[in-house]
C-alpha positions in Angstrom: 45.6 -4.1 -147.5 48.7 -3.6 -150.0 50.6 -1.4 -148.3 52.3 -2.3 -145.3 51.7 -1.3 -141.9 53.6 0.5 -139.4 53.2 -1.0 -135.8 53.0 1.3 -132.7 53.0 0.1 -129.4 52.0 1.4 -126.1 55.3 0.5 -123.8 54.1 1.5 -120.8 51.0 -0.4 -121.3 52.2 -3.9 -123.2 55.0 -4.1 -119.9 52.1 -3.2 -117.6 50.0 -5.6 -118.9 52.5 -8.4 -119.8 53.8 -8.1 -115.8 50.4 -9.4 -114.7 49.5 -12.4 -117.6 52.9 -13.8 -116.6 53.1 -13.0 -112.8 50.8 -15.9 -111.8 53.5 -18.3 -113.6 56.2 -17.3 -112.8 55.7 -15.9 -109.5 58.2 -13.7 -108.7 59.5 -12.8 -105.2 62.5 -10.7 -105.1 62.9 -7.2 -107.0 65.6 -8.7 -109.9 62.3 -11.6 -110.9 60.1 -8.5 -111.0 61.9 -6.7 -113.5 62.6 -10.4 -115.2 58.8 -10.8 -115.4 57.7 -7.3 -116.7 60.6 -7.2 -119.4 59.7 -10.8 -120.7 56.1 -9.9 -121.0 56.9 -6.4 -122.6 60.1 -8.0 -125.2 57.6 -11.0 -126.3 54.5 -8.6 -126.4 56.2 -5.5 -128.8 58.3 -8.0 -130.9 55.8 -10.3 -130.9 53.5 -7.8 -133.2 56.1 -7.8 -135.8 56.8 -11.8 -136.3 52.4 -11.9 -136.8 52.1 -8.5 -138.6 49.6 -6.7 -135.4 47.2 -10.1 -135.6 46.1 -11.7 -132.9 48.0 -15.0 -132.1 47.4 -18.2 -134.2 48.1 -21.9 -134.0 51.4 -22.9 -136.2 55.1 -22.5 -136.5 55.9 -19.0 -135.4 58.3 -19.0 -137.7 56.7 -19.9 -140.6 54.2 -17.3 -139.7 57.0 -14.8 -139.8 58.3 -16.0 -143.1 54.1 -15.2 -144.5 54.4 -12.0 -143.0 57.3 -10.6 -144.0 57.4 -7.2 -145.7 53.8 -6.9 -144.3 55.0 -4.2 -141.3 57.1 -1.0 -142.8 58.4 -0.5 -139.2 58.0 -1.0 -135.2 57.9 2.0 -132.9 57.0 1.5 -129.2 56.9 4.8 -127.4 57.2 5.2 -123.4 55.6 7.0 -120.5 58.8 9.7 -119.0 58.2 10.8 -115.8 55.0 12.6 -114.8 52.2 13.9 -116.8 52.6 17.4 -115.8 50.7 18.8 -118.8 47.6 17.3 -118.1 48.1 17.9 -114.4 48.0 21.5 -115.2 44.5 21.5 -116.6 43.4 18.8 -113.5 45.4 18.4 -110.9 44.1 15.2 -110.1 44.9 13.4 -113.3 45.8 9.6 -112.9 46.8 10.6 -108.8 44.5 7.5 -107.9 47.1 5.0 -109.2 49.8 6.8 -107.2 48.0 6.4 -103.7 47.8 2.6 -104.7 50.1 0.4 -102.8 50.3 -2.3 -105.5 50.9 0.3 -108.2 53.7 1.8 -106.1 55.6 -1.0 -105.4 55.8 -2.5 -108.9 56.4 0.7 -110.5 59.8 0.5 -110.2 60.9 -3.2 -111.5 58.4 -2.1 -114.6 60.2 1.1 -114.9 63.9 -0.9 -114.8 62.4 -3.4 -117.4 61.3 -0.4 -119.5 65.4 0.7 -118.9 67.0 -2.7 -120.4 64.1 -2.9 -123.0 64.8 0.2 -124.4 68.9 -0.2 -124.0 68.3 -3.8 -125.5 66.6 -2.1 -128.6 69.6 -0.6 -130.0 70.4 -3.6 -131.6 67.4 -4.0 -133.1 65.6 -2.6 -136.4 62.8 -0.6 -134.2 61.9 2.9 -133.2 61.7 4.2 -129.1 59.7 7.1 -128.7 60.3 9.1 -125.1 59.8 12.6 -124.3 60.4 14.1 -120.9 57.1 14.5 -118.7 55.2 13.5 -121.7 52.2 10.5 -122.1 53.1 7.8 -124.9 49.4 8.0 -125.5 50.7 11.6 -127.0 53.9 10.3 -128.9 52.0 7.6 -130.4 49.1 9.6 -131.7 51.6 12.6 -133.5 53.1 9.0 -134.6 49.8 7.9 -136.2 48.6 11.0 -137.9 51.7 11.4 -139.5 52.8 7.7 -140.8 52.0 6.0 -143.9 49.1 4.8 -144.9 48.1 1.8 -142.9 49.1 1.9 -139.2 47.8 -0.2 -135.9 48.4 0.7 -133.0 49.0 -1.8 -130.0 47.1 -1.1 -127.0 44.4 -1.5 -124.2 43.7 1.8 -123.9 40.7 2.7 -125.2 41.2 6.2 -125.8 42.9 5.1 -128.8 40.1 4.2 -130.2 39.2 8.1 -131.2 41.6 7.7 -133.9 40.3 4.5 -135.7 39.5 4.9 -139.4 40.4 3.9 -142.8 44.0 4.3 -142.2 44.3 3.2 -138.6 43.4 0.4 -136.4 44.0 -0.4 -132.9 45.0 -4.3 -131.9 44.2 -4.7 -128.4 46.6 -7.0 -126.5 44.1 -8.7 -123.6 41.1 -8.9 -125.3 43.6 -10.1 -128.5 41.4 -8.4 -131.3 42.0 -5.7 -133.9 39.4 -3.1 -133.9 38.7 -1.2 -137.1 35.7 0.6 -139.2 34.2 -2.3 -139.9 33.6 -4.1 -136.5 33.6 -0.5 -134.2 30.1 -1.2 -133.1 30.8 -5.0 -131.9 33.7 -4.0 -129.9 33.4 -0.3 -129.0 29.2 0.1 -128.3 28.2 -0.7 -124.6 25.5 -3.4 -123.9 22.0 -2.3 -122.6 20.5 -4.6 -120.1 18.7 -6.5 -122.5 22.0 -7.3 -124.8 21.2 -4.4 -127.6 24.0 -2.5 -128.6 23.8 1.0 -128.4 25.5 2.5 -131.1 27.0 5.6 -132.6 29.4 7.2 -135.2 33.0 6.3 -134.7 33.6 10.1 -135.1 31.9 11.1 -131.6 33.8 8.7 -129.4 35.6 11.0 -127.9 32.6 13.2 -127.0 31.3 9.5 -125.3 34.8 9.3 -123.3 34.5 12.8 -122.6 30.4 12.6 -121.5 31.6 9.6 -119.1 34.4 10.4 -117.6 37.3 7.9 -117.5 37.8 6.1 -114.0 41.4 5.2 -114.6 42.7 8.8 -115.5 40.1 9.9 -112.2 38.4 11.9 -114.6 34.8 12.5 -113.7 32.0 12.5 -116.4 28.7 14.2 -116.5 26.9 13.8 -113.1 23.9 11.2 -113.9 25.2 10.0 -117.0 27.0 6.9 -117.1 27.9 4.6 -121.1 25.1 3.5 -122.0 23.4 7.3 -121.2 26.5 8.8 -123.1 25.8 6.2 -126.1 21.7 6.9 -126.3 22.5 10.8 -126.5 25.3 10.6 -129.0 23.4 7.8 -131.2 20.6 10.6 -131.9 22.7 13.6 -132.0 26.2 15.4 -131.3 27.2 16.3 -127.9 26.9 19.8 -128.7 23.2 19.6 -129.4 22.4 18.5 -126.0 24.8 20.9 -124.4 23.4 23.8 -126.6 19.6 22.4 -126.0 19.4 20.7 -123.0 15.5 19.6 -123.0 16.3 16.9 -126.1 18.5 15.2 -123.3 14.7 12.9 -122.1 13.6 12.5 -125.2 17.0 10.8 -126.2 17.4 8.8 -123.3 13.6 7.8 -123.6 12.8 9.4 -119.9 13.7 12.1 -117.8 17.5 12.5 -115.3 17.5 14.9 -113.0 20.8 14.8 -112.6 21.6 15.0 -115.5 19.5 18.1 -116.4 20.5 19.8 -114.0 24.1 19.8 -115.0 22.9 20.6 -118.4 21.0 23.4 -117.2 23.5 24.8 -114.9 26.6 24.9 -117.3 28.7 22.1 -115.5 28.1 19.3 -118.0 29.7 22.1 -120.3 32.3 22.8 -118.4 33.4 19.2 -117.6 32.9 18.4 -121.6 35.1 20.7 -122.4 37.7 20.1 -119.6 37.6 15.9 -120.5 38.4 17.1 -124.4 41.1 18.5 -123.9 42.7 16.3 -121.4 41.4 13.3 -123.9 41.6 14.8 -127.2 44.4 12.6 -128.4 44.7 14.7 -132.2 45.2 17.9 -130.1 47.9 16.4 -127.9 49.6 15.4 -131.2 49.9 18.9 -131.8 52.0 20.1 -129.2 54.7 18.4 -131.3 56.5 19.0 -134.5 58.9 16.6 -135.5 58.8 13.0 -134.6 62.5 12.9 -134.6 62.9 15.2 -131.5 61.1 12.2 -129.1 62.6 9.3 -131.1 65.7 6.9 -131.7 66.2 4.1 -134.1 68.4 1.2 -133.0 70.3 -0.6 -135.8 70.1 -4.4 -136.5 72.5 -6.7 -134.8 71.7 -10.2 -135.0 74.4 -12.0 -133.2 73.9 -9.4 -130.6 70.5 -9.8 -130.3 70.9 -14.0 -130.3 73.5 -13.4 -127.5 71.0 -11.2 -125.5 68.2 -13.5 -126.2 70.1 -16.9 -124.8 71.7 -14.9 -121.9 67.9 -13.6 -120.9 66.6 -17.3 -121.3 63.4 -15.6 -122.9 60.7 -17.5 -122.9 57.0 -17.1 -124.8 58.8 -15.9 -127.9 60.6 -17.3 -130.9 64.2 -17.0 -131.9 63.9 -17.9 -135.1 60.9 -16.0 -135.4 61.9 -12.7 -134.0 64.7 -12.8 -136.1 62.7 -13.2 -139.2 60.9 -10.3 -138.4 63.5 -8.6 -137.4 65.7 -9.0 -140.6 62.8 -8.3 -142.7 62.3 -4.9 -141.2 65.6 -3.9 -142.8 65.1 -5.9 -145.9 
């Protein structure tokens, strides 16, 4: 890969998920070591990506890693949840309510939303890009991002609806299982597992039709009654969606036997109905549309390395480089 590659990250997602991998450590009690937790695991997480270029972590000097890698990443934008997903509410009023009646959820929510705060007010001194809009999913911000960058861009993430947009241009690194997921391994690290260890594959290109024929458990979005992955991967590996939806009776000879329930939503017009329903609440390209210009959902802090030093000491961070960050950070601007 020549050119280099512009790193998106999923905010929300990488202080989420940093919260948890360092809350067993560190333990925190009171409301100020909650917020101290999730904004260490988000600042070592996002800046992180630049100092080893979206790879996952290796042995060695992190500094002389970022030395290797610098002028390999164009640019860093991490892009935010803001408030409510009201659109997708609209078409499912349900959408992602499941989290909301979850006690643990609740009462974390806000020391990961006051990390997400002195993240993104710690980020004016830095070299990167925050993308917020108001009521709007940084799943969205991050895919208008994507289709409109430079060549080469990876996306940071554990969300796999991302993976609808991987292709020649754009990969998705995936911060738990720590591996980058692109054409040429889809199948290893996309295709579900039957029971005796075969995966069951299909084109990159109808992944969203398998998100949408399964329904996604974490948004509370409901898939085809009867129909589960590895159902939704058979169908799809013979055929498009479409072709079962329009023709219902090649459903058996897909799956290699009959489901009644699953015919019978075929028959009836409800797999239809939900297909189309799950596209458009997962269809990330046509979310992408709603905007226009990147610039009205994003700033750019400017680089201020004394500053940033200063913040760095005064935080005590901890799982990240100085040196290292700064590297990165300094080679972002050249």
């Amino acid at each position: 890969m020549d050119e280099p590659l512009l790193l998106i990250a999923d905010g929300n997602n990488l202080a989420w998920a940093g919260y948890h991998a360092l809350r067993r450590s560190i333990n925190p009690e009171t409301p100020e070591q909650r917020v101290r937790t999730a904004l260490l695991g988000l600042t070592g997480s996002a800046l992180g990506l630049v100092v080893r270029a979206g790879e996952p972590p290796t042995p060695g000097s992190p500094a002389a890693l970022a030395r290797k890698n610098a002028g390999r990443v164009s640019g860093l934008t991490v892009a935010f949840d803001e408030g409510r997903p009201l659109f997708r509410r609209s078409i499912w009023p349900t959408y992602q309510t499941g989290r909301e009646s979850d006690p643990q959820f609740m009462d974390n929510e806000v020391h990961i939303v006051e990390a997400i705060r002195q993240f993104s007010e710690m980020a004016s001194m830095l070299p990167i890009t925050i993308a917020r809009g108001v009521n709007t999913e940084a799943d969205d911000l991050m895919a208008f991002a994507a289709l409109h960058a430079p060549p080469h861009v990876r996306i940071a993430s554990t969300d796999r609806d991302f993976l609808q947009l991987v292709g020649e241009r754009i990969s998705i690194y995936s911060t738990v299982k720590r591996v980058v997921v692109n054409v040429d391994n889809f199948d290893e690290h996309v295709a579900p597992k039957a029971s005796n260890g075969e995966l069951v594959t299909f084109p990159p290109e109808r992944y969203l039709d398998y998100r949408a024929a399964s329904g996604d458990t974490s948004d509370d979005l409901p898939g085809i009654p009867g129909l589960g992955t590895i159902g939704a991967a058979r169908l799809l590996q013979r055929a498009p969606l479409d072709d079962y939806l329009e023709h219902p009776m090649r459903a058996a000879g897909a799956l290699g036997r009959a489901n009644a329930k699953l015919e019978a939503a075929l028959y009836s017009g409800e797999a239809a109905a939900i297909v189309a329903r799950n596209r458009q609440l997962m269809d990330l390209r046509l979310a992408a549309g709603r905007f226009e210009h990147i610039d009205d959902v994003t700033w750019a802090g400017t680089w201020d390395e004394p500053a940033f030093r200063a913040w760095f000491k005064d935080q005590r961070i901890s799982g990240l480089d100085l040196e290292a960050t700064v590297i990165a950070m300094s080679a972002l601007v050249g």
